[in-house]
Every structure is written in structure tokens, then in C-alpha cells.
N, C-alpha and C positions, 0 to 999 in steps of 0.2 A: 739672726736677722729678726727684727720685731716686726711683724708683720699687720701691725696695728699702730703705730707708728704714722703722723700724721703725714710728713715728705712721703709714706712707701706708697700709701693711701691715695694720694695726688699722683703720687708718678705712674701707679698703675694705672690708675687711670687715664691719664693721656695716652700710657702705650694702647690700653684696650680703643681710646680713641682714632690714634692712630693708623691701627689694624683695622679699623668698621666694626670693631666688636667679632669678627670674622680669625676660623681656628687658621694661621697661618700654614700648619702641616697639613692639616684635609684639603687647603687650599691647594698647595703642591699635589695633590693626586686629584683635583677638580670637583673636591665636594666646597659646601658650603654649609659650617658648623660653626655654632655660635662659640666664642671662644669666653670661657668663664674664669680661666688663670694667666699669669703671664709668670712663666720660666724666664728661670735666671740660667741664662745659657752656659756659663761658667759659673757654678756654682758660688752663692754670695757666701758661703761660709770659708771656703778656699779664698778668693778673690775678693775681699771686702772691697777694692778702692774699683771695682766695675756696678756695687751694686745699685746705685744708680743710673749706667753708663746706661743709653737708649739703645745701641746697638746690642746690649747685652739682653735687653729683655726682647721675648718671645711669648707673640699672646695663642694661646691655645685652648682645645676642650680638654675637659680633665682625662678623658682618653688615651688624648695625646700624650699630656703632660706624663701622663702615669708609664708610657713606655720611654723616658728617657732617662728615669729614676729607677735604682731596684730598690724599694720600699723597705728592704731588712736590712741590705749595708749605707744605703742610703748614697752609693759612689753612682755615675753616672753609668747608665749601662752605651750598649754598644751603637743603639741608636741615638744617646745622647753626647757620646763622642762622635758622632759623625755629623750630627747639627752642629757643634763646635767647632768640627772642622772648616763646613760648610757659611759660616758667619766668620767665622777668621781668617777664611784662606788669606784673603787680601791686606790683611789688618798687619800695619808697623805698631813696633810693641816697643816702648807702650802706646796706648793710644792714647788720641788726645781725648779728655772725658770732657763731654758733653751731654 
């Protein structure tokens, strides 16, 4: 993913607009953290045709972000298959992208 890419550049940022600029996870436990990344929920290297999908992005503090990633194999760790879950329970596959 090019992450400097004029569309990634736009699109995160509507999602951060989206969100309030507000970390959606801290949110789930009642803080209120500025969210400085937006997670690609499915991984965009796996899933290229989600990585613009809105549903797929999730804005976050790098905190957050950083426990859904293991940083050396780079696969999703176990709290980050459980927000996958969490965002897809309901979701027909494919989805419609938007």
C-alpha cells in the first residue's frame, strides 16, 4: 500500500473526519484519545479490493493501532482478529464497496 498516495491521503482523512478525530478503541472503554492513524481492519496487503472500503478503515491512537499488529511478523495479532470479527460479524461477502 502506498501510503502517500494522493486517494489514501483523502480517504484517511474523511475517515479521521468521520471518527471526530476520536481513537475509536479508547472510545469502547470511555476514554477520549485523539486518534492519529486509521487501521486497515483487514489488512490492505491481504485484501487489496477493501483498501479503500470505509467500513474497513478504523481511526485510532498509535497505541491502539500498535496492539492489533505484531510489529515482527507483521500478521494480525489476536486483538486484531477480534476487531475483524467485531466489524464483520454482520457483513455478506462480498461487500458492496463503498
Amino acid at each position: 500500500m502506498n501510503y502517500k498516495d494522493s486517494r489514501w491521503i483523502k480517504k484517511r482523512e474523511r475517515i479521521l473526519k468521520r471518527d471526530k478525530y476520536e481513537c475509536r478503541e479508547c472510545k469502547r472503554y470511555g476514554k477520549t484519545t485523539l486518534a492519529t492513524t486509521v487501521h486497515h481492519v483487514k489488512p490492505a496487503d491481504d485484501y487489496p479490493e477493501l483498501r479503500y472500503y470505509s467500513k474497513n478503515l478504523y481511526s485510532c491512537c498509535s497505541n491502539c493501532h500498535n496492539t492489533f499488529h505484531d510489529r515482527d511478523s507483521n500478521q494480525l495479532t489476536q486483538k486484531g482478529l477480534e476487531l475483524v470479527e467485531r466489524i464483520y460479524r454482520d457483513e455478506t461477502w462480498p461487500p458492496k464497496l463503498s
